[in-house]
N, C-alpha and C positions, 0 to 999 in steps of 0.2 A: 493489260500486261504487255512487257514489252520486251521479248526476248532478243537483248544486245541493249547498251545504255552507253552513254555516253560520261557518266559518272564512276567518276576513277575507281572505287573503293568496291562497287558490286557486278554482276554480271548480265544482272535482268531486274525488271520492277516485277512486281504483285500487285493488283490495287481491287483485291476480295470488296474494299471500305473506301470508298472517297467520301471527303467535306471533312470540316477543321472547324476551329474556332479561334482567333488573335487573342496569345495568353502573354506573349512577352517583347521585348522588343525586338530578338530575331525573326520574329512573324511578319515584319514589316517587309520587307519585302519580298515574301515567300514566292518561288517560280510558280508552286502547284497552283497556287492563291490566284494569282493573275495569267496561267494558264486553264484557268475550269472559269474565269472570267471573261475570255476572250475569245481563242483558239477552239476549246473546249466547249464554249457556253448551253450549245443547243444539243451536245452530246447524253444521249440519256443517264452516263452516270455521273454527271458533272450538273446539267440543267437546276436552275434553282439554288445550286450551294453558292454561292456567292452574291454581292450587290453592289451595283452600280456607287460608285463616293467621287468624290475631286480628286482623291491620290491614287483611283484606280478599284479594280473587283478590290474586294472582301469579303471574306466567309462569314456566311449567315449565321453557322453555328448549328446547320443543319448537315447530315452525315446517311451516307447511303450504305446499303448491303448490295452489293455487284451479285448474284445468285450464279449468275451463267459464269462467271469468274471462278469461283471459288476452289474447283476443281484441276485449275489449269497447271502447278506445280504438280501434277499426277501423272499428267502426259510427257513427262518430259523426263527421260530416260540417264541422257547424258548430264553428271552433276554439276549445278552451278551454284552461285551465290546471286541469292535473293532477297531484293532491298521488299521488307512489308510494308504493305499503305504509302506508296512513295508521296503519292497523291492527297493524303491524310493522316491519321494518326489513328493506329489501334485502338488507343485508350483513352480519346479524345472522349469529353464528357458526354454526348449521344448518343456514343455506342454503344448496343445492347449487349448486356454479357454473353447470351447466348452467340451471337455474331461473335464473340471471341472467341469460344468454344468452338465452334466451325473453323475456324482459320487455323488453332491449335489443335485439332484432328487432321487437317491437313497437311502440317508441319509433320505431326507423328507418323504421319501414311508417304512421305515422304525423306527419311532418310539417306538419299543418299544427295539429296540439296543442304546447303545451308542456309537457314534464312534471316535474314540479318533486321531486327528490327526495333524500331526509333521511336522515340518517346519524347516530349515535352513533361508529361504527366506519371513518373515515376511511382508517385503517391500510389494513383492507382493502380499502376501495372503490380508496384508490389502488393497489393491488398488482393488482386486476383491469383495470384501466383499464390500467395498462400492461402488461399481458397480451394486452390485447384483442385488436390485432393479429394476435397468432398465431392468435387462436380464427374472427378474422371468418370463415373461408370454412362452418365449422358454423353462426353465426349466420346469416351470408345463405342458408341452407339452408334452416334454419327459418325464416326468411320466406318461404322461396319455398312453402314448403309448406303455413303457413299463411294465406296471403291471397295464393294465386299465380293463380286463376282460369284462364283461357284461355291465359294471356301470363307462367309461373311466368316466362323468362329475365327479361323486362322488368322484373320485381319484383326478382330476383335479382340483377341489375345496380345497381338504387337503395340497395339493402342492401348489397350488398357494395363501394357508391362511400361510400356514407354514412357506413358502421362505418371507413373508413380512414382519418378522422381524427373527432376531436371533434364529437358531433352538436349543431347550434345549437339544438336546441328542447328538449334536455336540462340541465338547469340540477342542477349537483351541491352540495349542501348539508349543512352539517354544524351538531349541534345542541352546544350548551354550556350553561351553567348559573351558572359561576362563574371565577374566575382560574385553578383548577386543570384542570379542564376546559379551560378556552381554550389553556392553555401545553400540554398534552399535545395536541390536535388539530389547532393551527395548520399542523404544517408538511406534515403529509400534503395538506393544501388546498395549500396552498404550490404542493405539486408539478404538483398536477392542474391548477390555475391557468396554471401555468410551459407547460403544454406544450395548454396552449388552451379547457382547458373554463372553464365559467362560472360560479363560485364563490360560493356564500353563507352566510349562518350565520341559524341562528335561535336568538336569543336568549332563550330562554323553556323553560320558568318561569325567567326571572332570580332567582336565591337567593343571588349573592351579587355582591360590583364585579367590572368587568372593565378591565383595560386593555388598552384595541386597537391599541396599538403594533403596528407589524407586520404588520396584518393590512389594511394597505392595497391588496392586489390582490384582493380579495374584489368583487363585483357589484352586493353587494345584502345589507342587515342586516333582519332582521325582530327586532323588541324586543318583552317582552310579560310580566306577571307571571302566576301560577299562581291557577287557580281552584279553590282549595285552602285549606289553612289557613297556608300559606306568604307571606310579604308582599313588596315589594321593595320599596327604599329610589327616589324618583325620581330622584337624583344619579344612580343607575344607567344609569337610559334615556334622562338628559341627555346623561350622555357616550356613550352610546353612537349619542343625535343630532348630537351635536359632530363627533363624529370622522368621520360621514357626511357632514357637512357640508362638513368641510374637507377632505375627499378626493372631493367630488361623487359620493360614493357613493348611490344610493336608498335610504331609510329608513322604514320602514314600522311603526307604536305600533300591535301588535298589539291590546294591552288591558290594562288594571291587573289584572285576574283579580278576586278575590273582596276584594281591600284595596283601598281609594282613599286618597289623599293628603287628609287632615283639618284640623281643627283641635280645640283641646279643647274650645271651644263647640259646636263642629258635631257632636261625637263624644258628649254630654254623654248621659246614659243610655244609652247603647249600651254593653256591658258587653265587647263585644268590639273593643277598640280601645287604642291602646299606642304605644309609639316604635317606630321601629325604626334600628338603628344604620346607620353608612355599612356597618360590617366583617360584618356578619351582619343575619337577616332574620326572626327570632323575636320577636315585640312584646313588647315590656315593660312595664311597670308604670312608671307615671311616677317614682315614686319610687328607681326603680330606674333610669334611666336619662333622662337630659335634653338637651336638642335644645342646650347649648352643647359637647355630645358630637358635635356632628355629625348628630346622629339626627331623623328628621321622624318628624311625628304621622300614622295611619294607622287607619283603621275598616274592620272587615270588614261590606261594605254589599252584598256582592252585582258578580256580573259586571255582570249590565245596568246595576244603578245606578253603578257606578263606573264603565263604558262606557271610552272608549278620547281621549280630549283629553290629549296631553302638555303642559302649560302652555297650554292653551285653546287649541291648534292639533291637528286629525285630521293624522296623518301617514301619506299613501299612496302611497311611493314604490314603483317597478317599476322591475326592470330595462328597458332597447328589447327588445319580441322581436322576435327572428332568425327569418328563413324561408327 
Protein backbone atom coordinates (compact mmCIF):
# COMPACT_ATOMS: atom_id res chain seq x y z
CA UNK A 1 0.00 0.00 0.00
CA UNK A 2 1.30 3.20 -0.80
CA UNK A 3 -0.02 6.11 0.97
CA UNK A 4 0.64 9.13 -1.81
CA UNK A 5 0.81 8.04 -5.72
CA UNK A 6 1.89 9.54 -8.35
CA UNK A 7 -1.22 8.61 -10.50
CA UNK A 8 -3.49 11.60 -11.32
CA UNK A 9 -6.83 10.16 -10.77
CA UNK A 10 -6.45 8.44 -6.87
CA UNK A 11 -4.87 9.35 -3.74
CA UNK A 12 -3.13 6.08 -2.55
CA UNK A 13 -2.82 2.14 -3.85
CA UNK A 14 -4.48 -0.91 -1.84
CA UNK A 15 -2.89 -4.06 -3.10
CA UNK A 16 -4.88 -6.70 -0.23
CA UNK A 17 -4.34 -9.04 -3.95
CA UNK A 18 -1.32 -8.90 -6.30
CA UNK A 19 -0.79 -11.22 -9.62
CA UNK A 20 -2.94 -10.95 -12.93
CA UNK A 21 -3.06 -12.72 -15.86
CA UNK A 22 -2.62 -11.08 -20.01
CA UNK A 23 -6.40 -11.09 -21.18
CA UNK A 24 -6.09 -8.27 -23.68
CA UNK A 25 -3.93 -6.16 -25.50
CA UNK A 26 -3.77 -3.21 -22.96
CA UNK A 27 -1.91 -5.94 -20.78
CA UNK A 28 0.98 -5.58 -22.83
CA UNK A 29 2.76 -3.49 -21.40
CA UNK A 30 1.38 -3.31 -17.88
CA UNK A 31 3.77 -1.13 -15.25
CA UNK A 32 2.56 -3.70 -12.31
CA UNK A 33 3.54 -6.53 -14.86
CA UNK A 34 6.99 -5.57 -15.25
CA UNK A 35 7.28 -3.95 -11.91
CA UNK A 36 6.53 -7.61 -9.75
CA UNK A 37 9.16 -8.79 -12.64
CA UNK A 38 11.96 -6.71 -11.85
CA UNK A 39 12.00 -4.11 -8.93
CA UNK A 40 9.62 -6.21 -7.14
CA UNK A 41 10.74 -9.77 -8.07
CA UNK A 42 12.05 -11.25 -4.65
CA UNK A 43 9.37 -9.06 -2.64
CA UNK A 44 7.07 -11.69 -0.83
CA UNK A 45 3.89 -10.50 -2.34
CA UNK A 46 5.13 -10.25 -5.86
CA UNK A 47 7.90 -13.46 -5.82
CA UNK A 48 6.57 -16.06 -8.30
CA UNK A 49 3.77 -14.02 -10.18
CA UNK A 50 5.43 -13.44 -13.12
CA UNK A 51 8.00 -15.15 -15.76
CA UNK A 52 10.96 -14.47 -17.36
CA UNK A 53 10.09 -14.11 -21.75
CA UNK A 54 12.24 -12.00 -24.59
CA UNK A 55 9.64 -8.95 -24.24
CA UNK A 56 10.01 -8.83 -20.52
CA UNK A 57 8.13 -10.37 -16.94
CA UNK A 58 4.71 -11.73 -17.59
CA UNK A 59 2.05 -12.88 -15.17
CA UNK A 60 1.91 -16.31 -14.50
CA UNK A 61 -1.55 -16.10 -13.93
CA UNK A 62 -0.95 -16.84 -10.41
CA UNK A 63 -2.46 -14.17 -7.68
CA UNK A 64 -1.77 -13.69 -3.94
CA UNK A 65 -3.92 -12.70 -0.68
CA UNK A 66 -1.47 -9.86 1.14
CA UNK A 67 -3.15 -10.96 4.78
CA UNK A 68 -1.08 -8.42 6.77
CA UNK A 69 -2.53 -5.76 4.10
CA UNK A 70 -5.77 -6.23 4.33
CA UNK A 71 -6.55 -4.15 7.08
CA UNK A 72 -4.57 -1.08 6.27
CA UNK A 73 -7.62 1.24 4.76
CA UNK A 74 -8.73 0.93 8.58
CA UNK A 75 -5.96 2.87 10.07
CA UNK A 76 -6.28 5.67 8.19
CA UNK A 77 -8.47 8.19 9.63
CA UNK A 78 -8.10 11.24 7.15
CA UNK A 79 -10.30 10.43 3.89
CA UNK A 80 -8.71 9.52 0.62
CA UNK A 81 -9.41 7.89 -2.58
CA UNK A 82 -8.17 4.45 -2.96
CA UNK A 83 -6.97 2.83 -6.16
CA UNK A 84 -7.93 -1.37 -5.29
CA UNK A 85 -5.49 -4.17 -6.49
CA UNK A 86 -3.31 -1.37 -8.18
CA UNK A 87 -0.85 -4.17 -8.51
CA UNK A 88 -3.73 -6.88 -9.85
CA UNK A 89 -7.04 -7.29 -10.50
CA UNK A 90 -9.81 -8.07 -7.87
CA UNK A 91 -11.65 -10.28 -10.11
CA UNK A 92 -8.87 -11.69 -12.07
CA UNK A 93 -9.72 -15.27 -12.60
CA UNK A 94 -7.55 -16.88 -9.37
CA UNK A 95 -9.04 -15.00 -7.13
CA UNK A 96 -10.89 -16.75 -4.37
CA UNK A 97 -14.14 -15.34 -3.74
CA UNK A 98 -13.84 -15.35 -0.22
CA UNK A 99 -10.60 -12.98 -0.80
CA UNK A 100 -13.28 -10.66 -2.24
CA UNK A 101 -15.41 -10.88 0.52
CA UNK A 102 -12.46 -9.51 2.85
CA UNK A 103 -11.67 -6.62 0.78
CA UNK A 104 -15.44 -5.72 0.49
CA UNK A 105 -15.78 -5.81 4.45
CA UNK A 106 -13.05 -3.70 4.46
CA UNK A 107 -14.55 -1.15 2.04
CA UNK A 108 -17.91 -1.32 4.32
CA UNK A 109 -15.67 -0.88 7.57
CA UNK A 110 -14.44 1.99 5.92
CA UNK A 111 -16.53 4.74 4.91
CA UNK A 112 -15.12 7.61 4.98
CA UNK A 113 -12.44 6.51 2.01
CA UNK A 114 -13.34 6.05 -1.41
CA UNK A 115 -12.30 3.21 -3.10
CA UNK A 116 -11.91 3.14 -6.57
CA UNK A 117 -11.59 -0.08 -8.28
CA UNK A 118 -10.59 -1.61 -11.69
CA UNK A 119 -11.59 -4.41 -13.72
CA UNK A 120 -10.64 -6.04 -17.01
CA UNK A 121 -13.13 -8.82 -16.04
CA UNK A 122 -16.51 -7.02 -15.69
CA UNK A 123 -18.25 -10.42 -16.42
CA UNK A 124 -17.25 -11.44 -13.18
CA UNK A 125 -17.31 -8.59 -11.00
CA UNK A 126 -20.91 -8.45 -12.11
CA UNK A 127 -21.83 -12.03 -11.21
CA UNK A 128 -20.26 -11.40 -7.68
CA UNK A 129 -22.13 -8.35 -7.15
CA UNK A 130 -25.22 -10.03 -7.60
CA UNK A 131 -24.31 -12.66 -5.58
CA UNK A 132 -23.53 -10.60 -2.78
CA UNK A 133 -26.52 -10.62 -1.12
CA UNK A 134 -26.53 -14.16 -0.35
CA UNK A 135 -22.85 -14.00 1.07
CA UNK A 136 -23.46 -10.48 3.23
CA UNK A 137 -24.12 -12.21 6.57
CA UNK A 138 -20.04 -14.06 6.10
CA UNK A 139 -18.90 -10.74 5.05
CA UNK A 140 -20.36 -8.74 8.01
CA UNK A 141 -18.73 -11.52 9.89
CA UNK A 142 -15.57 -10.62 8.85
CA UNK A 143 -15.95 -7.37 9.70
CA UNK A 144 -16.89 -7.89 12.76
CA UNK A 145 -13.89 -9.87 13.39
CA UNK A 146 -11.60 -7.74 11.93
CA UNK A 147 -12.00 -4.29 13.31
CA UNK A 148 -14.79 -5.24 15.88
CA UNK A 149 -13.02 -4.00 19.04
CA UNK A 150 -15.26 -3.86 22.25
CA UNK A 151 -18.60 -3.19 20.40
CA UNK A 152 -17.96 -6.41 17.29
CA UNK A 153 -22.41 -6.09 17.07
CA UNK A 154 -22.02 -2.29 16.46
CA UNK A 155 -19.61 -3.01 13.61
CA UNK A 156 -21.69 -6.04 12.63
CA UNK A 157 -24.74 -3.99 12.17
CA UNK A 158 -22.86 -1.19 9.80
CA UNK A 159 -21.67 -4.11 7.58
CA UNK A 160 -24.24 -6.06 7.49
CA UNK A 161 -26.67 -2.47 6.74
CA UNK A 162 -24.10 -1.50 4.26
CA UNK A 163 -23.38 -4.72 2.02
CA UNK A 164 -27.51 -4.86 1.55
CA UNK A 165 -27.28 -2.56 -1.04
CA UNK A 166 -24.69 -0.87 -3.18
CA UNK A 167 -21.84 0.78 -1.10
CA UNK A 168 -21.44 4.78 -2.11
CA UNK A 169 -17.71 4.97 -1.43
CA UNK A 170 -17.12 1.96 -3.79
CA UNK A 171 -17.01 3.25 -7.18
CA UNK A 172 -16.76 0.09 -9.71
CA UNK A 173 -14.70 0.46 -12.77
CA UNK A 174 -13.89 -1.17 -15.83
CA UNK A 175 -10.80 -0.74 -18.16
CA UNK A 176 -10.75 -0.74 -22.13
CA UNK A 177 -8.40 0.01 -24.66
CA UNK A 178 -10.05 0.02 -27.93
CA UNK A 179 -13.73 -0.61 -29.85
CA UNK A 180 -13.27 -4.32 -29.17
CA UNK A 181 -12.71 -4.17 -25.72
CA UNK A 182 -15.50 -1.50 -25.10
CA UNK A 183 -18.30 -3.75 -27.13
CA UNK A 184 -17.41 -6.73 -25.16
CA UNK A 185 -17.47 -5.03 -21.41
CA UNK A 186 -20.22 -2.55 -21.74
CA UNK A 187 -22.99 -4.36 -20.74
CA UNK A 188 -21.83 -6.21 -17.62
CA UNK A 189 -21.40 -2.18 -16.52
CA UNK A 190 -24.70 -1.85 -17.94
CA UNK A 191 -26.07 -4.03 -15.20
CA UNK A 192 -24.08 -3.15 -12.17
CA UNK A 193 -25.00 0.50 -12.99
CA UNK A 194 -28.84 -0.66 -13.42
CA UNK A 195 -29.16 -1.73 -9.96
CA UNK A 196 -27.01 1.22 -8.34
CA UNK A 197 -23.38 1.15 -8.18
CA UNK A 198 -21.28 3.76 -9.53
CA UNK A 199 -19.77 3.16 -12.80
CA UNK A 200 -16.65 4.17 -14.66
CA UNK A 201 -14.15 3.24 -17.34
CA UNK A 202 -10.71 4.06 -17.75
CA UNK A 203 -9.66 4.62 -20.80
CA UNK A 204 -6.10 3.94 -21.10
CA UNK A 205 -3.61 3.01 -22.60
CA UNK A 206 -6.11 4.10 -25.43
CA UNK A 207 -4.62 2.09 -28.57
CA UNK A 208 -7.23 2.28 -30.43
CA UNK A 209 -11.06 4.86 -31.35
CA UNK A 210 -13.83 4.18 -29.17
CA UNK A 211 -17.41 4.97 -29.66
CA UNK A 212 -19.40 5.65 -26.53
CA UNK A 213 -22.53 5.17 -27.77
CA UNK A 214 -24.29 3.50 -25.05
CA UNK A 215 -22.32 3.90 -22.52
CA UNK A 216 -24.17 6.87 -21.16
CA UNK A 217 -25.01 5.63 -17.54
CA UNK A 218 -21.34 5.43 -16.66
CA UNK A 219 -20.05 8.32 -13.66
CA UNK A 220 -17.05 9.08 -14.72
CA UNK A 221 -14.34 8.51 -17.85
CA UNK A 222 -10.76 8.77 -17.06
CA UNK A 223 -8.81 9.01 -20.79
CA UNK A 224 -5.05 8.56 -20.94
CA UNK A 225 -2.37 7.23 -23.50
CA UNK A 226 0.44 4.63 -22.73
CA UNK A 227 3.66 5.30 -21.48
CA UNK A 228 5.06 2.94 -23.78
CA UNK A 229 5.98 2.60 -27.28
CA UNK A 230 2.30 2.68 -28.11
CA UNK A 231 0.76 6.25 -29.26
CA UNK A 232 -2.87 7.36 -29.44
CA UNK A 233 -4.31 9.46 -32.01
CA UNK A 234 -5.95 12.87 -30.08
CA UNK A 235 -9.33 12.37 -32.03
CA UNK A 236 -9.47 9.64 -29.53
CA UNK A 237 -9.52 11.58 -26.10
CA UNK A 238 -11.57 14.33 -28.08
CA UNK A 239 -14.39 12.08 -28.35
CA UNK A 240 -14.02 10.71 -25.56
CA UNK A 241 -14.20 14.60 -24.06
CA UNK A 242 -17.17 15.09 -26.26
CA UNK A 243 -19.25 12.49 -25.15
CA UNK A 244 -18.54 13.49 -21.44
CA UNK A 245 -19.64 16.59 -22.19
CA UNK A 246 -22.70 15.92 -23.67
CA UNK A 247 -23.92 13.72 -21.07
CA UNK A 248 -22.30 15.85 -18.07
CA UNK A 249 -20.42 13.18 -17.32
CA UNK A 250 -16.75 13.90 -15.34
CA UNK A 251 -13.78 13.67 -17.50
CA UNK A 252 -10.52 13.48 -16.50
CA UNK A 253 -7.02 13.65 -19.48
CA UNK A 254 -5.22 11.25 -17.59
CA UNK A 255 -1.94 12.00 -19.76
CA UNK A 256 -0.59 11.58 -23.48
CA UNK A 257 1.98 8.83 -21.88
CA UNK A 258 5.32 8.79 -23.82
CA UNK A 259 3.84 10.38 -27.38
CA UNK A 260 2.58 14.00 -27.55
CA UNK A 261 0.66 15.54 -30.45
CA UNK A 262 3.53 17.37 -32.83
CA UNK A 263 4.25 18.89 -35.65
CA UNK A 264 6.87 18.02 -38.26
CA UNK A 265 8.84 21.08 -37.23
CA UNK A 266 8.71 20.57 -33.75
CA UNK A 267 9.34 16.70 -34.23
CA UNK A 268 12.44 17.63 -36.79
CA UNK A 269 15.56 15.43 -35.58
CA UNK A 270 13.80 13.35 -33.20
CA UNK A 271 14.03 10.06 -34.99
CA UNK A 272 11.20 8.90 -33.06
CA UNK A 273 8.23 10.30 -34.37
CA UNK A 274 5.55 9.56 -37.09
CA UNK A 275 1.57 9.75 -38.00
CA UNK A 276 -0.43 7.99 -36.38
CA UNK A 277 -3.78 6.88 -37.97
CA UNK A 278 -7.47 7.49 -36.74
CA UNK A 279 -7.89 3.26 -37.09
CA UNK A 280 -4.57 2.17 -35.38
CA UNK A 281 -1.76 3.56 -33.12
CA UNK A 282 1.59 2.46 -34.61
CA UNK A 283 3.55 5.59 -36.04
CA UNK A 284 4.43 5.78 -39.31
CA UNK A 285 6.79 7.04 -41.53
CA UNK A 286 5.60 9.96 -43.29
CA UNK A 287 5.84 8.69 -46.34
CA UNK A 288 3.90 5.96 -45.62
CA UNK A 289 1.06 7.53 -44.26
CA UNK A 290 -0.36 11.33 -44.43
CA UNK A 291 -2.51 13.40 -42.14
CA UNK A 292 -5.21 13.78 -45.39
CA UNK A 293 -5.61 10.05 -44.08
CA UNK A 294 -6.89 11.41 -41.13
CA UNK A 295 -3.87 10.75 -39.16
CA UNK A 296 -1.92 13.50 -36.67
CA UNK A 297 1.77 13.96 -36.35
CA UNK A 298 3.05 12.55 -32.96
CA UNK A 299 6.83 12.53 -31.10
CA UNK A 300 7.88 10.17 -28.49
CA UNK A 301 9.09 13.05 -25.90
CA UNK A 302 8.62 11.55 -22.88
CA UNK A 303 5.60 11.31 -20.12
CA UNK A 304 6.66 14.44 -18.32
CA UNK A 305 7.41 16.43 -21.45
CA UNK A 306 4.20 15.49 -23.00
CA UNK A 307 2.45 15.99 -19.54
CA UNK A 308 -1.27 15.93 -19.57
CA UNK A 309 -3.12 19.53 -21.68
CA UNK A 310 -5.96 18.13 -23.89
CA UNK A 311 -6.13 21.07 -26.47
CA UNK A 312 -4.51 23.45 -23.78
CA UNK A 313 -7.10 22.64 -21.17
CA UNK A 314 -5.99 20.04 -17.78
CA UNK A 315 -9.00 17.98 -17.37
CA UNK A 316 -9.86 17.00 -13.76
CA UNK A 317 -13.18 15.77 -13.59
CA UNK A 318 -14.69 13.68 -10.29
CA UNK A 319 -17.36 12.09 -9.70
CA UNK A 320 -19.58 13.99 -6.13
CA UNK A 321 -18.39 11.63 -3.42
CA UNK A 322 -20.94 9.86 -1.44
CA UNK A 323 -20.79 9.51 2.27
Amino acid sequence: MADGTKIEWTDATWNPITGCAVVSPGCTNCYAMKLAGTRLKNHPSRKGLTKDTKAGPVWTGEVRLNRNWLDQPLHWTKPRMIFVCAHGDLFAEGVDEVWIDYVFAVMALAPQHTFQVLTKRPERMREYMLGMLSRRQFIAGYGALVWGGDRPDLVYETVDDAIAKPLPNVWLGVSVEDQKRADERRDPMGALAEIGWLTWVSYEPAIGPVDWTDWEFIRWLVSGGESGPRSSHPEWHRAARDFCADNSIPFLFKQWGSWAPSTLEEAAGNPQSGWVALSGNRPAKAAELYPDAGAAFVANVGKKSAGRLLDGVEHNGFPEVQR
